[in-house]
N, C-alpha and C positions, 0 to 999 in steps of 0.2 A: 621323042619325049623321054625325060628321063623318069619319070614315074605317070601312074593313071592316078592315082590319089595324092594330095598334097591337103594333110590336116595341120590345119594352125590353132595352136592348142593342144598343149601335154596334160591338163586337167583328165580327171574321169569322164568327160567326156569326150576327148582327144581320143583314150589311150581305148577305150570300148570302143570305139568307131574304128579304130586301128585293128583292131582284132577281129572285128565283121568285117570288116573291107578286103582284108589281105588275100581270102581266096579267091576275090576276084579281079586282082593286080596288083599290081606294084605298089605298096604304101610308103612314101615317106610323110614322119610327123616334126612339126618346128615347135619346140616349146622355147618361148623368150627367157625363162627362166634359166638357173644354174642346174633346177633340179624340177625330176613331174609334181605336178599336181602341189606345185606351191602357193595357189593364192585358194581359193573356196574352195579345192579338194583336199588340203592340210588343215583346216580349220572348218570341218564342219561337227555337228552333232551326232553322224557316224549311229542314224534308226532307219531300220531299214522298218519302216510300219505300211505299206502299201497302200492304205485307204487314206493317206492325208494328202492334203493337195487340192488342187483343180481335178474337175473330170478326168481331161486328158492324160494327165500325169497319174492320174491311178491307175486307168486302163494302163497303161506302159508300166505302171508298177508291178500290179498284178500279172503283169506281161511276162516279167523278170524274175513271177517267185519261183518256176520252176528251176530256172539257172541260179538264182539265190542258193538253195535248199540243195546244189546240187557242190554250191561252189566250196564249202568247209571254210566261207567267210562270214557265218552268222554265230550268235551266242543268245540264247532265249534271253528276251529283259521284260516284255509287258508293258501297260503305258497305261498311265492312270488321271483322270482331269478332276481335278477338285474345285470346290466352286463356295464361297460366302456368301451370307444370304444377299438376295437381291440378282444373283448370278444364275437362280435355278434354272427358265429359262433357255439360257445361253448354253449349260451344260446340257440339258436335253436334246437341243439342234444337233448341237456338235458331237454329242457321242452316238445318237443317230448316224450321222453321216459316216462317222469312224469307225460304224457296229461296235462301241464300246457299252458295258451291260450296265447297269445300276446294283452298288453294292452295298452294304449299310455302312455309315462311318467307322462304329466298332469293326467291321472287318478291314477296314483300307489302313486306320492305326495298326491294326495286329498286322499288315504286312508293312507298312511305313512307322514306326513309331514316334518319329520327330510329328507329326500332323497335330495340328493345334484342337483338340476337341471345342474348345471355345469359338472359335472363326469357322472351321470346314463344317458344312452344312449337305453337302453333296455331294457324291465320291461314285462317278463310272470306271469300268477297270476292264479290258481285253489281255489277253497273252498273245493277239496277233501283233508281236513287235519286237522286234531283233536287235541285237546290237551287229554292227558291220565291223570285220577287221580290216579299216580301209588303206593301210596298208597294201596288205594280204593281196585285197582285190584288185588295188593300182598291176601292182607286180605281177599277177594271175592275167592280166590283160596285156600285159609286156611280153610277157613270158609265150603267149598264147599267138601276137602277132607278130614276133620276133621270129617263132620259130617257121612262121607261113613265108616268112622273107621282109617283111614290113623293116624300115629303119626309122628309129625314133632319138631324137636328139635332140639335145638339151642348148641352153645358152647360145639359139637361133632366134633372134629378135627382126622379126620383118619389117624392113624402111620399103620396099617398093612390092606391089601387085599390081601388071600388066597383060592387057589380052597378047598372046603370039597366036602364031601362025598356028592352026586346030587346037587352042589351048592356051595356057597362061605361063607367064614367066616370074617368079617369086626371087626377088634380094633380099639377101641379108648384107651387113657390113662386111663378111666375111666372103658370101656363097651366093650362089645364084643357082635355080633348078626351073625345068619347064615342065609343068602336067597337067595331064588333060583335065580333070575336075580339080576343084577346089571345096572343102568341106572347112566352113569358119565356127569354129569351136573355140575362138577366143577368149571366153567368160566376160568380165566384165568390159575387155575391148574390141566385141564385136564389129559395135558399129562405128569403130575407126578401122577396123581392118575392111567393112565393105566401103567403107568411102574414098580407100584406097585403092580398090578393084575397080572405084567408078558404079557400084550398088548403091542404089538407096538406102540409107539407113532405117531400120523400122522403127527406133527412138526406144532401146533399153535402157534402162537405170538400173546400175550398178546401187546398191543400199547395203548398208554397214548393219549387220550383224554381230555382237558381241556377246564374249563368254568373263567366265570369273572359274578359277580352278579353286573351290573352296575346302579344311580337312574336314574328313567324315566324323559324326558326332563322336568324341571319347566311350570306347565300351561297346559300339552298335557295330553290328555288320551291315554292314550298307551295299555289300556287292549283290543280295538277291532283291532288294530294291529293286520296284519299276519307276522307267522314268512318270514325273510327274509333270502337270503342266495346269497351268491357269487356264479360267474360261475366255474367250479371245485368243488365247496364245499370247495373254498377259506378259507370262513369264513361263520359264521351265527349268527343272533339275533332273540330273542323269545320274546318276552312279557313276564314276571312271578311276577305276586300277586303285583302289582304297582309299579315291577321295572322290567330290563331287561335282560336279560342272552346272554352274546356273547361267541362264541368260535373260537378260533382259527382253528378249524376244523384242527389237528395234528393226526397225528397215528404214533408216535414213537414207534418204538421196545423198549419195555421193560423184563427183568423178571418179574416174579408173584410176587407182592407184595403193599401193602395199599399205591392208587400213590398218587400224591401229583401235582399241576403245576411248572413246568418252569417258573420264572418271565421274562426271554427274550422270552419266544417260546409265552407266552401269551400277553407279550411288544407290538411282531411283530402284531399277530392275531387281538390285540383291533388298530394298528394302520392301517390294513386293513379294519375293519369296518368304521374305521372313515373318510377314503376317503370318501368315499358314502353317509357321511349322511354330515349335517349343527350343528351341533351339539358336540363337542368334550367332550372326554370321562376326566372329571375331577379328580373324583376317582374310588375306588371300594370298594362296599358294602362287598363284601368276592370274594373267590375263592377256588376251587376245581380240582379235579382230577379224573379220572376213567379209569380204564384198557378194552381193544375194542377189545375182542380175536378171532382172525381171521385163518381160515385155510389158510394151502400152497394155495388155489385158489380163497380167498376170500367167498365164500358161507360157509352156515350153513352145518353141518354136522351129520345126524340124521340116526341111523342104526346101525343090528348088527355087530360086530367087526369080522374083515378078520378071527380071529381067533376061531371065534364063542364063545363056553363057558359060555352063558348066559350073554356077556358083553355088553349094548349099550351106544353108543355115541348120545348126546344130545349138541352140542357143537358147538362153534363158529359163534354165530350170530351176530361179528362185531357191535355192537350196536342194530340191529335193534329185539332183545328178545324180548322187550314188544309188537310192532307190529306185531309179529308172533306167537305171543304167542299161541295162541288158535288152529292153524292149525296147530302149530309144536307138541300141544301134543296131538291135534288126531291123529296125524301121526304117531308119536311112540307109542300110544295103538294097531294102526290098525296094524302095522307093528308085535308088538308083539300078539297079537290076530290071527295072520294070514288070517285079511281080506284083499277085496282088498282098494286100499290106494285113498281115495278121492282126493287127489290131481292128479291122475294119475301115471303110472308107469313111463313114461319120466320124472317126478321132481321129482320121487321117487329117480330116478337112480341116477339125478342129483347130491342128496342131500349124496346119500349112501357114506358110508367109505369106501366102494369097491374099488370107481372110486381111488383112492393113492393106485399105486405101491407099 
C-alpha cells in the first residue's frame, strides 16, 4: 500500500482529518483544486458560535471549543438576532436554543447603531461567538499533518476509485495510489466520488449560499459590532476588516459546481437587511458564492459506509465545517481506531450513515 489513509478532499474538512489521521499512518490528501479549501471553505461566514446547528453538530462543536480557545484562531464578535413585530415568537425558540439572553432595544442600538428603532421590536445578544481566522486554521491543520508525515496535494482531481487487493486504488489524470481506507470529504461531490468506489450515495444537496461585501456606515466603527441575524436566519450581517458582509441566508439546490450569486436572490436578501437597519445599502464592494451540502436530514454525516470496504464518510456539514472541525476529526480517528467516541455513542449514531435506509 502506498498510504493507510487516502482523504479526498483539501476543504476544512480534508485538511482536520489529515491532521488526526497522521499519527496513525500514512496520510495522503487529493484536493481537485489548484489550491485547499477553495470551494465552502474559502467562502464561508468564518463564526465559530458553537450552539447553532443540529444537535449533533453542536455536540462536535462544543467538542472543538477547547482546541478552538487553544488554537490563536478566534477574535471575540458576539451574535445578536433581531426580530419585527410579529417575529417575537420565532426569536424566543431560537435564542433559547443558542442560549442567547433578551436585551432591551435601547441597549442592542447603543452596541449596533445602524438598528432601525422603528422596525426592531426584539433584540437577544450572547458573546458566545467567535470570529475564525480561517485562514490561520486551514494552515494550523497543514502545518500540523505535514509535520506527522501526511502529503497533501493540490490539482489531484480523481476520475477512478477501485477496490484492490486489501484496499483501493485511486486515479488521477496524472497518478495513481493504492490505501488501505478511504475517507470522502469531497464537499459538495461526495456522492459522485462514492458512486465511483461502487457506494451508495446517501442523496446530499449541495445549496448555494451567497454573500454581498457591503462599506461600513461613513463615521461608525463597525469592527466591535456583533454579528447580526434575522429570525429564521432570514438574513445576516457580520462586520469583516472595515466593511460588512450580508447574506441572504439561501440554500438553493444546486448541482456541484464553482457557484456564483443570484443578483435577484441576493437583490431580495440585501433588501431584507435593510428593513432593520437606518442605513441603506448603496453599493457593493464584491460578491460571492458557496455550495452548503447537506444530507437527506440536514446533520453532518461521519462514519463507515453501510457497505463497509474501508470507505468513510466525512460529509455534509451544511456550513457549519470550520465550527466542528476539531471534534468532527476526532471523531473519525476514534471511530476508525476503534475507540470509544468522545462525543458519546447517542451522537455517534446520530451522526452515522447507518441511520439512511
Amino acid at each position: 500500500m502506498d498510504c493507510d489513509f487516502l482523504i479526498i478532499g483539501g476543504g476544512v474538512a480534508g485538511v482536520s482529518a489529515a491532521a488526526a489521521l497522521a499519527p496513525m499512518g500514512k496520510v495522503v490528501v487529493w484536493e481537485a483544486e489548484d489550491q485547499l479549501a477553495y470551494h465552502a471553505s474559502a467562502r464561508s461566514a468564518a463564526l465559530y458560535e458553537p450552539r447553532y446547528g443540529k444537535p449533533a453538530v453542536v455536540a462536535l462543536s462544543l467538542a472543538s471549543e477547547a482546541a478552538f480557545q487553544a488554537s490563536g484562531t478566534l477574535t471575540p464578535r458576539g451574535l445578536m438576532l433581531v426580530a419585527k413585530a410579529g417575529e417575537e415568537a420565532g426569536l424566543a425558540q431560537e435564542s433559547a436554543e443558542m442560549g442567547l439572553e433578551p436585551i432591551p432595544v435601547d441597549d442592542a442600538i447603543r452596541m449596533v447603531p445602524i438598528l432601525n428603532p422603528d422596525v426592531v421590536v426584539g433584540t437577544t445578544y450572547a458573546s458566545h461567538a467567535w470570529d475564525i481566522d480561517t485562514d490561520r486554521l486551514i494552515q494550523s491543520f497543514v502545518r500540523e499533518a505535514r509535520a506527522k508525515g501526511a502529503e497533501i496535494t493540490t490539482g489531484r482531481r480523481i476520475n477512478a476509485l477501485t477496490r484492490s487487493a486489501g484496499g483501493w486504488l485511486a486515479r488521477s489524470n496524472t497518478h495513481e495510489i493504492t490505501a488501505r481506507i478511504v475517507i470522502n470529504a469531497a464537499g459538495a461531490w461526495v456522492d459522485h466520488v462514492a458512486q465511483m468506489a461502487g457506494i451508495a450515495p446517501l442523496g446530499f444537496t449541495p445549496c448555494r449560499r451567497s454573500m454581498a461585501r457591503i462599506p461600513a456606515p461613513m463615521g461608525m466603527n463597525s469592527g466591535r459590532w456583533p454579528m447580526l441575524m434575522g429570525v429564521a436566519e432570514s438574513w445576516y450581517m457580520k462586520p469583516d476588516a472595515g466593511a460588512l458582509i450580508v447574506s441572504p441566508s439561501e440554500a438553493d439546490p444546486m448541482e456541484p459546481h464553482d457557484a456564483w450569486p443570484d443578483d435577484m436572490v441576493l437583490a431580495e436578501g440585501l433588501a431584507r437587511y435593510e428593513e432593520f437597519v437606518t442605513e441603506p445599502v448603496t453599493r457593493l464592494l464584491s460578491s460571492w458564492a458557496g455550495l452548503r451540502t447537506k444530507s437527506p436530514d440536514g446533520s453532518i454525516v461521519i462514519g463507515l459506509a453501510r457497505e463497509g470496504r474501508d470507505f468513510y464518510w466525512l460529509a455534509g456539514q451544511s456550513g457549519q465545517g470550520f465550527q466542528s472541525s476539531f471534534g468532527a476529526a476526532q471523531l473519525l480517528a476514534e471511530l476508525i481506531a476503534g475507540l470509544p467516541p468522545t462525543v458519546g455513542q447517542d451522537i455517534t449514531a446520530q451522526i452515522s450513515p447507518l441511520r439512511f435506509a
